[in-house]
gemmi code that builds the backbone of each chain (N, CA, C; Angstrom):
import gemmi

chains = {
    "A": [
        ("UNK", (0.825, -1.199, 0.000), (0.000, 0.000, 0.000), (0.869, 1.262, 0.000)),
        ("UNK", (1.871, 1.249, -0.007), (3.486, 2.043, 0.563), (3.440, 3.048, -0.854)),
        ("UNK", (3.054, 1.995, -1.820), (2.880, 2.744, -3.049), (1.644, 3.774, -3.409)),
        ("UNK", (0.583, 3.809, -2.971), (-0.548, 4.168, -3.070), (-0.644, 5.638, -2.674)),
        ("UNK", (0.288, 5.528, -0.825), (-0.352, 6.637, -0.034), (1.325, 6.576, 0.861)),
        ("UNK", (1.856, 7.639, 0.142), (3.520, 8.291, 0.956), (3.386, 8.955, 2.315)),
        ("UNK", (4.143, 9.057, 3.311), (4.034, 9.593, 4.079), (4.164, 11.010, 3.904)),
        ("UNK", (4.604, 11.550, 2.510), (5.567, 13.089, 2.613), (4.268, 14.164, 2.527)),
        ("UNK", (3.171, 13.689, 2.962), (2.486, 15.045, 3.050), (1.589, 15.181, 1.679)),
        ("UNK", (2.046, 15.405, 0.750), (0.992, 15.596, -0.524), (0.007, 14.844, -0.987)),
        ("UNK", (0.308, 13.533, -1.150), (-0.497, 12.478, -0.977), (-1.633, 12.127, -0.144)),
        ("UNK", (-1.612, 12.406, 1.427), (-2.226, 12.662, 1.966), (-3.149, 13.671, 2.371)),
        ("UNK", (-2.434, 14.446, 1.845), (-3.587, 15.894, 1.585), (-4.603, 15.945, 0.549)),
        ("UNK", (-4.125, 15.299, -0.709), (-4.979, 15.530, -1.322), (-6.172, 14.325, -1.154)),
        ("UNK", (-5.926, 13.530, -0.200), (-6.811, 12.113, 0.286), (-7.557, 13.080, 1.198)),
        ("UNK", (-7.480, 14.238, 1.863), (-7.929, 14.762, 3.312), (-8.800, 16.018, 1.872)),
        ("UNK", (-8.232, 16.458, 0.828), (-8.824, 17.251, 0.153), (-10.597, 16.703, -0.182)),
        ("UNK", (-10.009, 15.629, -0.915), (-11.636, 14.550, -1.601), (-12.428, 14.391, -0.220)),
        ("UNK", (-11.926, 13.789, 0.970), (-12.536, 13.265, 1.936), (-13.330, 14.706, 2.396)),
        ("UNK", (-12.387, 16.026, 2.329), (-13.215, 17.492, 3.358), (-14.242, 17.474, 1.961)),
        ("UNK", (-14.458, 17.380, 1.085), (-15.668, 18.108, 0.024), (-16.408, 17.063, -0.035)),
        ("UNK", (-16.128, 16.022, -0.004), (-17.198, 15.277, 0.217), (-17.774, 14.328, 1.427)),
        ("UNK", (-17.312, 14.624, 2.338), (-18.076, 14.088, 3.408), (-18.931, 15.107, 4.068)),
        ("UNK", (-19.873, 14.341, 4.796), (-21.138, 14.657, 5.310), (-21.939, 14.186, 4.953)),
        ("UNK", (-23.509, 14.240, 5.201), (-24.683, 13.705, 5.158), (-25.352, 13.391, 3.610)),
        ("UNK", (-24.844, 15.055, 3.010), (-25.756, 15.247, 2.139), (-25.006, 16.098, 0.680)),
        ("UNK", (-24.009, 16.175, 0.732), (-23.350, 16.576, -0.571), (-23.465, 15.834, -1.794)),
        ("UNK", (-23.077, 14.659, -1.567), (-23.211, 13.652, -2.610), (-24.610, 12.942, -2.684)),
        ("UNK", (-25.303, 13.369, -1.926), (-26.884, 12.958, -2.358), (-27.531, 14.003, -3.385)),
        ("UNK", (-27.114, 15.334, -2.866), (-27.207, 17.176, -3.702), (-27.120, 16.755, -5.016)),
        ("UNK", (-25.796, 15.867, -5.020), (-24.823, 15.799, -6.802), (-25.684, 14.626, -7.571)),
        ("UNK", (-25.902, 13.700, -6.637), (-26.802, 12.845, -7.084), (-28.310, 13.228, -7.653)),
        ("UNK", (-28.834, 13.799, -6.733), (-30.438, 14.247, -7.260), (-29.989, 14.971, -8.023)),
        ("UNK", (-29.206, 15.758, -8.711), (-29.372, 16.681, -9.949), (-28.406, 16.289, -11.509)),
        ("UNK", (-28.216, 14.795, -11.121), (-27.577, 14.329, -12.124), (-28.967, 14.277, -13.057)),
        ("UNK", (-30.206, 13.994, -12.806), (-31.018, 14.027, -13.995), (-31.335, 15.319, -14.716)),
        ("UNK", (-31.034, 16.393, -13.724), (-31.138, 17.555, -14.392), (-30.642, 18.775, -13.683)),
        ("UNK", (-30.960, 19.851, -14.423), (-31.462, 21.142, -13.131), (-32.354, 21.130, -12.365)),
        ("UNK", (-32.176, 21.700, -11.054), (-33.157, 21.288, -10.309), (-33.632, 22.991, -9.403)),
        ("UNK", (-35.050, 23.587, -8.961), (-35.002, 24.346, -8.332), (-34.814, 24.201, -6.441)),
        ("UNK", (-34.528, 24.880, -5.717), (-33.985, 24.381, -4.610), (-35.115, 23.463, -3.601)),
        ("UNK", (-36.520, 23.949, -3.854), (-37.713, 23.467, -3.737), (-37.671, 22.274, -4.130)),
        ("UNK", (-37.606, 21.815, -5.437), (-37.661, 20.441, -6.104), (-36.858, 19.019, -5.241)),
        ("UNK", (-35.095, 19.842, -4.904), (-34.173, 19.012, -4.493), (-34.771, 18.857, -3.432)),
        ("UNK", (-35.098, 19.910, -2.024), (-35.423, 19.460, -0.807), (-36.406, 18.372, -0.976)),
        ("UNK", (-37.399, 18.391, -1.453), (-38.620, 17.506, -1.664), (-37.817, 16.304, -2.426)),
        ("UNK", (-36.922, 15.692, -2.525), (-36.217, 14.837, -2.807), (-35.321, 14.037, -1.871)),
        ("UNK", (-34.758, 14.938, -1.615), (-33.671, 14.512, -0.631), (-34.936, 14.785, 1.209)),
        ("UNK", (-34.702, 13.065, 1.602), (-35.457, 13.384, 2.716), (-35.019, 13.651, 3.820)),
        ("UNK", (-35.632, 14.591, 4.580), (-35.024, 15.077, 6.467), (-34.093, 16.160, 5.712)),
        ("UNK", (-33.507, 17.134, 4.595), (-32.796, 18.019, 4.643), (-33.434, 19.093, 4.648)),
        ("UNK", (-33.128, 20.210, 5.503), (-33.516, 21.237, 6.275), (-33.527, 22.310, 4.783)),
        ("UNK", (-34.195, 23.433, 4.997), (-34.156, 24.562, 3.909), (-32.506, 24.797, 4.197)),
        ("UNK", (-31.797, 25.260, 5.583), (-30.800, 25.415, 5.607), (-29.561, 24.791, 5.318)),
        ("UNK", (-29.810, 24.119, 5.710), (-28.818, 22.638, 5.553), (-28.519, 22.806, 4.149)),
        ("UNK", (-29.923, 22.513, 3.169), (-29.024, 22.500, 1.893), (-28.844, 23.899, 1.113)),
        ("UNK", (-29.120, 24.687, 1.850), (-28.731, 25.930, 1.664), (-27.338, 26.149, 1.959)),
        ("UNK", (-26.988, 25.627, 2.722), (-25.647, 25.531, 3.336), (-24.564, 24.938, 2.288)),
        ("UNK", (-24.984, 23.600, 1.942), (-24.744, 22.559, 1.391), (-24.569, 22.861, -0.103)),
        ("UNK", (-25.417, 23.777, -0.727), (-25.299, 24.522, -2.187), (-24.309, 24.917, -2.319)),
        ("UNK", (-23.821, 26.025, -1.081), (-22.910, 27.093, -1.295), (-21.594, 26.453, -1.068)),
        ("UNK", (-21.753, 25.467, -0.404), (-19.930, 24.526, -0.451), (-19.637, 24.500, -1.668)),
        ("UNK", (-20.894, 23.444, -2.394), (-20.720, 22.598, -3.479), (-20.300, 23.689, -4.749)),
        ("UNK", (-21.175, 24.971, -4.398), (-20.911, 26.181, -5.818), (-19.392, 26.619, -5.240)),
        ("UNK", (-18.710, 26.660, -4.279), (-17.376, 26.952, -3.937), (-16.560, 26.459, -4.191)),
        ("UNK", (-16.754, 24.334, -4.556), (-15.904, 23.860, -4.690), (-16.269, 23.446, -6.197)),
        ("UNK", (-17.010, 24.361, -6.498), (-16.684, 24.077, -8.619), (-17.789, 22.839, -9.088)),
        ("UNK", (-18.528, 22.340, -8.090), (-19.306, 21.024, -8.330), (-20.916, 21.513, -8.679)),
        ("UNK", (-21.765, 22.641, -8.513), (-22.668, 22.961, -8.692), (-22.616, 24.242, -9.194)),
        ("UNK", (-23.473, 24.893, -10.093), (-23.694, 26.008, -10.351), (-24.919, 26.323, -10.004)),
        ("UNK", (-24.867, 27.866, -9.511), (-26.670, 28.545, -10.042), (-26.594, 29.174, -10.574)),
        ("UNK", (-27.910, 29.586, -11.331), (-28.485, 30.202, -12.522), (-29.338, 31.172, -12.238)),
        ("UNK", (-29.704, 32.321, -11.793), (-31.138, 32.836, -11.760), (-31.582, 33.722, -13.104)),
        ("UNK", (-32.937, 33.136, -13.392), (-33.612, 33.489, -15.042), (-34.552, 34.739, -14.335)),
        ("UNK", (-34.309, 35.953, -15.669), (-34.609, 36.845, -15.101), (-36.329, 36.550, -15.680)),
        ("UNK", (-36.819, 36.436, -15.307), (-38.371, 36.388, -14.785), (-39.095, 36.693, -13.759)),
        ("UNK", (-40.433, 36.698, -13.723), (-41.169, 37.314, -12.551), (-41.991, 36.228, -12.099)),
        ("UNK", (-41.798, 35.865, -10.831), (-40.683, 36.074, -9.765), (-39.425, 35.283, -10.241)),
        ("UNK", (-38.300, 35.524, -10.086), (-36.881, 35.608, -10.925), (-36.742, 33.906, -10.028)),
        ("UNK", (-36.326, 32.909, -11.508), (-36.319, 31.543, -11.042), (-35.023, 31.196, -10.413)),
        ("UNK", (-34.759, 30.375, -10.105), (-33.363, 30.343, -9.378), (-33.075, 28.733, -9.893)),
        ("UNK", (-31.894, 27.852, -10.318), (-32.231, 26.376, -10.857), (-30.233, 26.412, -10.560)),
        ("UNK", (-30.364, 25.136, -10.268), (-29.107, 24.818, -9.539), (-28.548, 23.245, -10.288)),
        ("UNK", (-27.453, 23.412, -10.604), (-26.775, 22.046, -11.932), (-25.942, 21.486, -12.065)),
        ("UNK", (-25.599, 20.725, -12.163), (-23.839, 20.165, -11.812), (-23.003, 20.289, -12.506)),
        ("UNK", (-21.864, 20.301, -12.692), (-20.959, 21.134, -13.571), (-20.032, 20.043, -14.069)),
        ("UNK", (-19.539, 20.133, -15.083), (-18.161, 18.770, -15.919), (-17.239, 18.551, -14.664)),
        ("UNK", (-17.165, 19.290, -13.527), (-15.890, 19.233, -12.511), (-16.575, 17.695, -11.866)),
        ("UNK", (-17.771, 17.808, -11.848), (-18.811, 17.243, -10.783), (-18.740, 15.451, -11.769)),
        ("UNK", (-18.574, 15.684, -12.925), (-18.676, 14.097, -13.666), (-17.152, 13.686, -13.394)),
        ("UNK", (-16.030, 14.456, -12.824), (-14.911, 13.882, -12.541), (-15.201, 12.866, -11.675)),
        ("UNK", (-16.054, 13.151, -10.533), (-16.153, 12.115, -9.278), (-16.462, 10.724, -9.357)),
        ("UNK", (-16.327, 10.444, -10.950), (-16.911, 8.925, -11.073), (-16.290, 7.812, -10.719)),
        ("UNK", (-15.125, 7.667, -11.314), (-14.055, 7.029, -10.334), (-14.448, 6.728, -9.022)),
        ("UNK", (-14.204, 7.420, -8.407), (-13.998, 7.815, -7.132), (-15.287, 7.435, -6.280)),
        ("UNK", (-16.492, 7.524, -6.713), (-17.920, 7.334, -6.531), (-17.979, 5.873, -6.423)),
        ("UNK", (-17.200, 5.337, -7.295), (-17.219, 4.027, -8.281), (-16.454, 2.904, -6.763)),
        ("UNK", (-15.293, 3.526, -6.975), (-14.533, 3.101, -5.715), (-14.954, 3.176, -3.969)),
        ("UNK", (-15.630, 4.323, -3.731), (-16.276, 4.378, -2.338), (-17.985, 3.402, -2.286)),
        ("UNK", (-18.314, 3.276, -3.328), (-19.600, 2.274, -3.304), (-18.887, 0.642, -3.393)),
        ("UNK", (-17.764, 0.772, -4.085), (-17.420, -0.921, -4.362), (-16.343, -1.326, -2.300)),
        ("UNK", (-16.110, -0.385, -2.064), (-15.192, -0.577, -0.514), (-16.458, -0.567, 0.367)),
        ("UNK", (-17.517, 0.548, 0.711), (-18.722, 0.571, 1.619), (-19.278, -0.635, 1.178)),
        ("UNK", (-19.515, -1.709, 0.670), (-20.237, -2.902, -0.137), (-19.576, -3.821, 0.934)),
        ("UNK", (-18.164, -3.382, 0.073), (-17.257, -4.502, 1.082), (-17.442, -4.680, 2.461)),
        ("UNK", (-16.976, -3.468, 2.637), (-16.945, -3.474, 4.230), (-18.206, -3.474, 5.168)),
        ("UNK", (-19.486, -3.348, 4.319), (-20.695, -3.587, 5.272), (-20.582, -5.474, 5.331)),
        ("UNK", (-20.303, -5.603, 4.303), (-19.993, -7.708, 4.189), (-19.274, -7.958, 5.167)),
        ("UNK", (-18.162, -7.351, 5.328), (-17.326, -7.722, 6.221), (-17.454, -7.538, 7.803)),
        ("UNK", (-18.051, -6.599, 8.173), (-18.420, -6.375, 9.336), (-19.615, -6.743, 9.853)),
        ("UNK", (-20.430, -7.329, 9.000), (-21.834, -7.785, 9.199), (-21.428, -9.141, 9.312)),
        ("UNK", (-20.664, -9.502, 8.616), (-20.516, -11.038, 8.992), (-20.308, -11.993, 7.801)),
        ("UNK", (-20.824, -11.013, 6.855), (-21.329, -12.222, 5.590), (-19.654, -12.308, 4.240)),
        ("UNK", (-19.173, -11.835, 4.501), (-17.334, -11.719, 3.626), (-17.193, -13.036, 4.854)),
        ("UNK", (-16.866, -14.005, 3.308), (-15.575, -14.928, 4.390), (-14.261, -14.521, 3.511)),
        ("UNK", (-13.888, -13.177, 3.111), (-12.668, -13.341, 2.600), (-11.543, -13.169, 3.511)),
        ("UNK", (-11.608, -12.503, 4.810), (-10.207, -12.585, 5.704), (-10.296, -14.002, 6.657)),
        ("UNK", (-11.229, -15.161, 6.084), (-11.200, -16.178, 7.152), (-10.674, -16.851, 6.501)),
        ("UNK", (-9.750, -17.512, 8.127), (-8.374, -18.381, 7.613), (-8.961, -19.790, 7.597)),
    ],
    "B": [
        ("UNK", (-23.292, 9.455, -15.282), (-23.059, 8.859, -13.564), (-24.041, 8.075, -12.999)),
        ("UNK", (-25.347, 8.038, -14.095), (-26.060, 7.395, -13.246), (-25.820, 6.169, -12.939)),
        ("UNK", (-25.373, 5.265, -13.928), (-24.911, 3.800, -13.973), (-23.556, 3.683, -12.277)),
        ("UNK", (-23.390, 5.265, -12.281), (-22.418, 4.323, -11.331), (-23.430, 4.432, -9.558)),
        ("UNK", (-24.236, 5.473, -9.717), (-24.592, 5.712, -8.464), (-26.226, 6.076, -8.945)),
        ("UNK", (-26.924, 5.165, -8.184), (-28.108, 5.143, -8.805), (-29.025, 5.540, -7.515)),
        ("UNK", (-30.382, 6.144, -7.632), (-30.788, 6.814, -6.331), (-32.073, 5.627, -5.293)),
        ("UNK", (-31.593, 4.451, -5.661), (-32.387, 3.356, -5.050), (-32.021, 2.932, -3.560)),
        ("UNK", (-30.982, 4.113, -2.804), (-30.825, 3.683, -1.540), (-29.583, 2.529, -1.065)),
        ("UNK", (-29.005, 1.510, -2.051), (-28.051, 0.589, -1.611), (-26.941, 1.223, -1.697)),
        ("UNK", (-26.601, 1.949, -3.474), (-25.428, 2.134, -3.458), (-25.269, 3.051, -2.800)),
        ("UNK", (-26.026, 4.274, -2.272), (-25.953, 5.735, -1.945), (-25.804, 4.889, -0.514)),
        ("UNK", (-26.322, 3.793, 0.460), (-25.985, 3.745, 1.521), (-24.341, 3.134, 1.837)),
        ("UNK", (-23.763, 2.550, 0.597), (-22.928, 1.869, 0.198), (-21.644, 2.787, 0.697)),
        ("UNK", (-21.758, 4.255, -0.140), (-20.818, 5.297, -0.348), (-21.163, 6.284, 0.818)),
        ("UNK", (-22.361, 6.028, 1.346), (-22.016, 6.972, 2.941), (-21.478, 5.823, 3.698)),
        ("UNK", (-21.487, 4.460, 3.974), (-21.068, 3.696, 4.795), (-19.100, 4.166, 4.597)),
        ("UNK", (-18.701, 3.893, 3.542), (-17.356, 4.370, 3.179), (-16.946, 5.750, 3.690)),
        ("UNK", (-17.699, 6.613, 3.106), (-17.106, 8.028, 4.001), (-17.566, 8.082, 5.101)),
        ("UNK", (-18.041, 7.285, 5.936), (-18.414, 7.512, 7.064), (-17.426, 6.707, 8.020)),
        ("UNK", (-16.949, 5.761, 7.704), (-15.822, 4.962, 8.110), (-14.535, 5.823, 7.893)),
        ("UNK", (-14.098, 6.705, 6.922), (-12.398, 7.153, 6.448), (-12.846, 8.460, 6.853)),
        ("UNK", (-13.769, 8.865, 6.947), (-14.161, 10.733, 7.069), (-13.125, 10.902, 8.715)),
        ("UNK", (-13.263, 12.615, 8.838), (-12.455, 12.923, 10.649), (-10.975, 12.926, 9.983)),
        ("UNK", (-10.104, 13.626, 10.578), (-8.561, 14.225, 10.578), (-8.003, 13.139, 10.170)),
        ("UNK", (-7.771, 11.677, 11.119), (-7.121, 10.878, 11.772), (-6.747, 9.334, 11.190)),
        ("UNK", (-8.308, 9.135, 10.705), (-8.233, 7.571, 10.748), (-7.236, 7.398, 9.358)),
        ("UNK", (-7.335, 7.914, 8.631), (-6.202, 7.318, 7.324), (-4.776, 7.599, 7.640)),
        ("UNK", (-4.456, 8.660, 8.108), (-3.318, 8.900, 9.025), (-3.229, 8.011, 10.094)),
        ("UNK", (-3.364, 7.382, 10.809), (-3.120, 6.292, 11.180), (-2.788, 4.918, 11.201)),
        ("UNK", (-4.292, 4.752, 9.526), (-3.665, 3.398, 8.834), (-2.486, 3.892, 8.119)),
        ("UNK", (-2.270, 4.712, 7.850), (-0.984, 4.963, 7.019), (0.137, 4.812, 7.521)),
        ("UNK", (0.232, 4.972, 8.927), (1.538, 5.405, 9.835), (1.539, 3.961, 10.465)),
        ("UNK", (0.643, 2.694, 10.545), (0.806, 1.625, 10.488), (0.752, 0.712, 9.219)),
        ("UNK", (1.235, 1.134, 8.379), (1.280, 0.513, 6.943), (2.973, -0.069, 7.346)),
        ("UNK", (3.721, 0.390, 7.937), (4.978, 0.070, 8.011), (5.226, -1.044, 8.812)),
        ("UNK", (4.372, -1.004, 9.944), (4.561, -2.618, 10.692), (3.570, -1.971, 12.299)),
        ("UNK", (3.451, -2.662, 12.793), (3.105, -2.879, 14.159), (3.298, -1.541, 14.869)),
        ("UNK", (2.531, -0.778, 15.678), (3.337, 0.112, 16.333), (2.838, 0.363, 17.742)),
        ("UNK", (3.495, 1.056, 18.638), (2.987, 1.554, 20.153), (2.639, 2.413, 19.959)),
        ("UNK", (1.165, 2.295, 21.161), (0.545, 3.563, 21.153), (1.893, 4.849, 21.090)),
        ("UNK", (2.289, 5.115, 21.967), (3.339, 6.249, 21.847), (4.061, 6.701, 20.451)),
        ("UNK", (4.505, 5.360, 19.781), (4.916, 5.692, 18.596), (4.468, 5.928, 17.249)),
        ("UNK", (3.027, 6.332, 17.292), (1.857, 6.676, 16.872), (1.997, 7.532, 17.057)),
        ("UNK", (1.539, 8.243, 18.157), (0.860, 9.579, 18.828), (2.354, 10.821, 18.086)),
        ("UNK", (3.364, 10.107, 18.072), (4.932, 10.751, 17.932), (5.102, 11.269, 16.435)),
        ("UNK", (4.460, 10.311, 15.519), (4.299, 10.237, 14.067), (3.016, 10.977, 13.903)),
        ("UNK", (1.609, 11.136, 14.185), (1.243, 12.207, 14.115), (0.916, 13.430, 14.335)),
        ("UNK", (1.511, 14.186, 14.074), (1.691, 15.438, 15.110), (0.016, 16.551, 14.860)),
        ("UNK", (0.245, 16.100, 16.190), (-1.253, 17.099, 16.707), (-1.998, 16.191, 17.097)),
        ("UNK", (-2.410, 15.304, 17.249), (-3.010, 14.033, 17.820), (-2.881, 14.160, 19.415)),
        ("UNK", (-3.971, 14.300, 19.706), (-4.000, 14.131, 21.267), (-4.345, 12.761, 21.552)),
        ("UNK", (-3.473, 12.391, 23.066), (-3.860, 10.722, 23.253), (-5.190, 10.814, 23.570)),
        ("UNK", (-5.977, 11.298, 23.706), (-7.711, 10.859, 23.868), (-8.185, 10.511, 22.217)),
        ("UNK", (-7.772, 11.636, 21.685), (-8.240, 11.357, 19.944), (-7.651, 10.165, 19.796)),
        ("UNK", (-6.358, 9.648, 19.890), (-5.538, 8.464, 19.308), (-6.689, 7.524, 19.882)),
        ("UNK", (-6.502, 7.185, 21.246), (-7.138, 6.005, 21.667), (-8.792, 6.258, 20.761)),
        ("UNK", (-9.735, 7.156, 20.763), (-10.842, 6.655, 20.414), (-10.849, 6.604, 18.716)),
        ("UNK", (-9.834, 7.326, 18.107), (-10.015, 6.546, 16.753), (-9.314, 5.257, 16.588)),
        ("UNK", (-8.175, 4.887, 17.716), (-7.882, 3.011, 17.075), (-9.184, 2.147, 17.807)),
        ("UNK", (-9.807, 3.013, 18.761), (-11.153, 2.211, 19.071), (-12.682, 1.644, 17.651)),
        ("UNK", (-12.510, 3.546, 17.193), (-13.498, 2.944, 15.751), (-12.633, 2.221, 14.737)),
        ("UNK", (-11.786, 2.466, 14.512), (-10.534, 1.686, 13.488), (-10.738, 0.017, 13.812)),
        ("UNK", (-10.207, -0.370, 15.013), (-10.649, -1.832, 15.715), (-12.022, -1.995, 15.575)),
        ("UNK", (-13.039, -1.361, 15.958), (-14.550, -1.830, 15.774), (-14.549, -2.117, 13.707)),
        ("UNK", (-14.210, -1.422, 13.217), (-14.475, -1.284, 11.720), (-13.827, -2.602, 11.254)),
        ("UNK", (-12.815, -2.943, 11.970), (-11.639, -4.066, 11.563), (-10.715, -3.838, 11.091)),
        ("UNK", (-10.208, -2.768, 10.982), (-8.990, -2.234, 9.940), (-7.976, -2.549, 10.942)),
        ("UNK", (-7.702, -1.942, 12.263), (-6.771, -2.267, 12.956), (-6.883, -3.282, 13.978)),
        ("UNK", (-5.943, -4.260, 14.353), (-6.251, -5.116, 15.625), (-5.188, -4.837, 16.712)),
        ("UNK", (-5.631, -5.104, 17.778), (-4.721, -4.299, 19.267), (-4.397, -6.065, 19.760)),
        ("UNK", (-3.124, -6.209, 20.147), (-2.492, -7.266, 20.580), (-1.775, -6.993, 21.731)),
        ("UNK", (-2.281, -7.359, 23.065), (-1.679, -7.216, 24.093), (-0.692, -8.693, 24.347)),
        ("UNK", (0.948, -8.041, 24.981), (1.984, -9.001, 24.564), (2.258, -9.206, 26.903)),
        ("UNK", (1.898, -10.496, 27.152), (2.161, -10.156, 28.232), (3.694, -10.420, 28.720)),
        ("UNK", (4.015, -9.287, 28.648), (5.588, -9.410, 29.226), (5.395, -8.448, 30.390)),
        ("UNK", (6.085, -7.528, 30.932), (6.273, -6.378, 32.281), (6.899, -5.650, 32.356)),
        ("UNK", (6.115, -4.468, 32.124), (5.070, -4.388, 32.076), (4.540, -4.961, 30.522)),
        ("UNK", (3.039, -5.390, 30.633), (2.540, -5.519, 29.322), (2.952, -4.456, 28.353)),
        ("UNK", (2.454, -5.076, 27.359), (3.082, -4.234, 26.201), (1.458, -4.373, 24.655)),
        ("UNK", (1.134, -3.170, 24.173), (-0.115, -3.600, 23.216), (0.745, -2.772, 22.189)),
        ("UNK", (0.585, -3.600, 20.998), (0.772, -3.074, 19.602), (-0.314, -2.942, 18.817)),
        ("UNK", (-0.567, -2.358, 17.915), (-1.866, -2.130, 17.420), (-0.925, -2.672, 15.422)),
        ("UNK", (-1.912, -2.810, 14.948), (-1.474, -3.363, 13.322), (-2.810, -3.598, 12.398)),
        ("UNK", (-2.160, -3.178, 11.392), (-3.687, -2.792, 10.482), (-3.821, -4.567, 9.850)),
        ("UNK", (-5.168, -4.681, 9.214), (-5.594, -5.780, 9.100), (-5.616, -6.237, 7.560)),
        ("UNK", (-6.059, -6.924, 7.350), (-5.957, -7.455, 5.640), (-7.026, -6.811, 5.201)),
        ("UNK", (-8.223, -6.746, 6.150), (-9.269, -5.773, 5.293), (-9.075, -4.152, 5.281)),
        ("UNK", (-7.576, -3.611, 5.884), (-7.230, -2.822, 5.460), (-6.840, -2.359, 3.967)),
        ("UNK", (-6.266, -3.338, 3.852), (-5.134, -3.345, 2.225), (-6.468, -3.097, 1.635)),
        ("UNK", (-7.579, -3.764, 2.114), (-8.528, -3.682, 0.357), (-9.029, -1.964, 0.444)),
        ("UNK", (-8.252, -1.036, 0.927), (-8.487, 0.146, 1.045), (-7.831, 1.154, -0.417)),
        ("UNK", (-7.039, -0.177, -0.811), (-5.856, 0.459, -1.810), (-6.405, 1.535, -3.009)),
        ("UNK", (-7.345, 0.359, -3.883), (-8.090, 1.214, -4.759), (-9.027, 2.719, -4.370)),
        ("UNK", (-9.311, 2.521, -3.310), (-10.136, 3.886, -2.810), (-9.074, 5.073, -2.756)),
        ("UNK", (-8.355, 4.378, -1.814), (-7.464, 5.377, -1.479), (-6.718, 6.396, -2.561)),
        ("UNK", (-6.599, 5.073, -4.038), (-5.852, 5.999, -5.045), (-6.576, 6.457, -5.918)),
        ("UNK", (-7.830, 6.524, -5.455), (-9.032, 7.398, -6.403), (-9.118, 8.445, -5.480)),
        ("UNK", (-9.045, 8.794, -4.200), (-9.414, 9.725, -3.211), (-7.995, 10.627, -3.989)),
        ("UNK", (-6.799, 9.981, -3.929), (-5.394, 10.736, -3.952), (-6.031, 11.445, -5.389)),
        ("UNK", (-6.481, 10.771, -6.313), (-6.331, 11.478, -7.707), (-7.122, 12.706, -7.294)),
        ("UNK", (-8.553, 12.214, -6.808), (-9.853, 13.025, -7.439), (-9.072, 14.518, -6.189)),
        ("UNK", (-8.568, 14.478, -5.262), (-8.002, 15.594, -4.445), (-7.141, 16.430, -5.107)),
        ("UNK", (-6.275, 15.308, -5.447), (-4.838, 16.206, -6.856), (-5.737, 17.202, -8.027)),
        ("UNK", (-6.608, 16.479, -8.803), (-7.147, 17.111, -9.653), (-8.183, 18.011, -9.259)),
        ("UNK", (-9.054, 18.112, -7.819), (-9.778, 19.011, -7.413), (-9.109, 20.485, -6.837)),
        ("UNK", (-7.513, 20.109, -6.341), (-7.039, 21.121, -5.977), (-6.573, 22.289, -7.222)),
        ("UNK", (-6.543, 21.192, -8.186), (-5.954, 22.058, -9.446), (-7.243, 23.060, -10.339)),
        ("UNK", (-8.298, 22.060, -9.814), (-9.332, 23.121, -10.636), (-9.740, 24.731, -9.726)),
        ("UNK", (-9.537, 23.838, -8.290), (-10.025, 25.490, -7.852), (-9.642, 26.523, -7.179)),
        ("UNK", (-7.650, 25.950, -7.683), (-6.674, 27.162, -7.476), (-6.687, 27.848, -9.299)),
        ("UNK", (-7.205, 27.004, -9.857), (-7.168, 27.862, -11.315), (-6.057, 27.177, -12.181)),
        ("UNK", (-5.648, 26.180, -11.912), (-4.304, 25.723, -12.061), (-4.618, 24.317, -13.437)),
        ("UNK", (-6.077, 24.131, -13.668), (-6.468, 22.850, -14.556), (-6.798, 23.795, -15.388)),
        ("UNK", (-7.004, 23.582, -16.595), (-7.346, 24.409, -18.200), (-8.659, 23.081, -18.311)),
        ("UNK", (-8.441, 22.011, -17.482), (-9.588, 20.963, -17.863), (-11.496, 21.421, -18.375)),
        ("UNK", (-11.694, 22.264, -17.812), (-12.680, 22.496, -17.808), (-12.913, 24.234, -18.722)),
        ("UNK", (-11.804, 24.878, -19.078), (-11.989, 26.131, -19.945), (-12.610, 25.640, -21.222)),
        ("UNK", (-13.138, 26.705, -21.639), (-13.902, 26.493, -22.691), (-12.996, 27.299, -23.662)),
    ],
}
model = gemmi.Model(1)
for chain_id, residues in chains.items():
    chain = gemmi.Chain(chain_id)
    for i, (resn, *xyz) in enumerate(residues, 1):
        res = gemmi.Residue()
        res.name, res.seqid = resn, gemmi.SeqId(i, " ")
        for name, pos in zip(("N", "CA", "C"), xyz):
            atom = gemmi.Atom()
            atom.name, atom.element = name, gemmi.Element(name[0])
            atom.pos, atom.b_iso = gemmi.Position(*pos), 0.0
            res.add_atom(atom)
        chain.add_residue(res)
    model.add_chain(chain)
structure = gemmi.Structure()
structure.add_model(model)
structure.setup_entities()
């Protein structure tokens, strides 16, 4: 694993980088509900269940900080507001790909049902 | 993305089970700093700097509950416990070097430093 993840600092930062933007409750659920489209902020809450007006109010403004969501407001009356995921945001596939195939694992493994570390 | 993360509840519980296990300062810094062999609490706490021994002990506590690390008390005198990461550690490898990329390449987009995404 020596190869993977160095002790000298960079490596590990940028493991502590992916891990600070995307952990929490509800970021990657945000990126998820609006992979089918644009979404208004109304639409997502009523999607995503138990998230607070604030919360993903909160949760927008990370995601538009860290390059993964955009908003839009269309000048109309009353002026629409629609929120979208951005080409930065289809980078995470990999990575998406890899944290669903390890959480798989490791619920097997700790639940009981992986006999792969039995000797 | 949809193919990789679909909104039916397994995989999405799949990929919070994962960041919910590696998320916090500590725990990968730890498996990391036992990637080399066996170590004492002390010689832990020494290798990461800023780690308070209350933090150390309760993250090799979730680390041990998760299975990644196992604690081996050696009875000699005084006793002696080494702590050492587990085989269902290693299967951390692939995550880990999707976390390293998707961080490398996230830092570059939003210091301005990727042309990836200019139009």
């Amino acid at each position: 694993m020596e190869d993977v993840i160095s002790c000298n600092g960079n490596d590990l930062m940028a493991v502590k980088d992916a891990l600070h933007v995307l952990s929490g409750n509800w970021k990657l659920q945000i990126i998820i509900s609006l992979i089918g489209g644009s979404k208004r902020f109304k639409e997502i809450t009523k999607e995503i269940i138990g998230i607070s007006d604030k919360m993903l109010s909160k949760e927008l403004k990370d995601l538009e900080e860290n390059g993964l969501v955009t908003r839009t407001v269309y000048d109309t009356f009353p002026p629409k507001v629609y929120y979208t995921i951005t080409e930065h945001s289809t980078s995470l596939k990999p990575l998406l790909t890899e944290l669903r195939n390890w959480g798989k694992l490791h619920r097997q493994v700790i639940t009981g049902k992986s006999k792969l570390y039995s000797k």
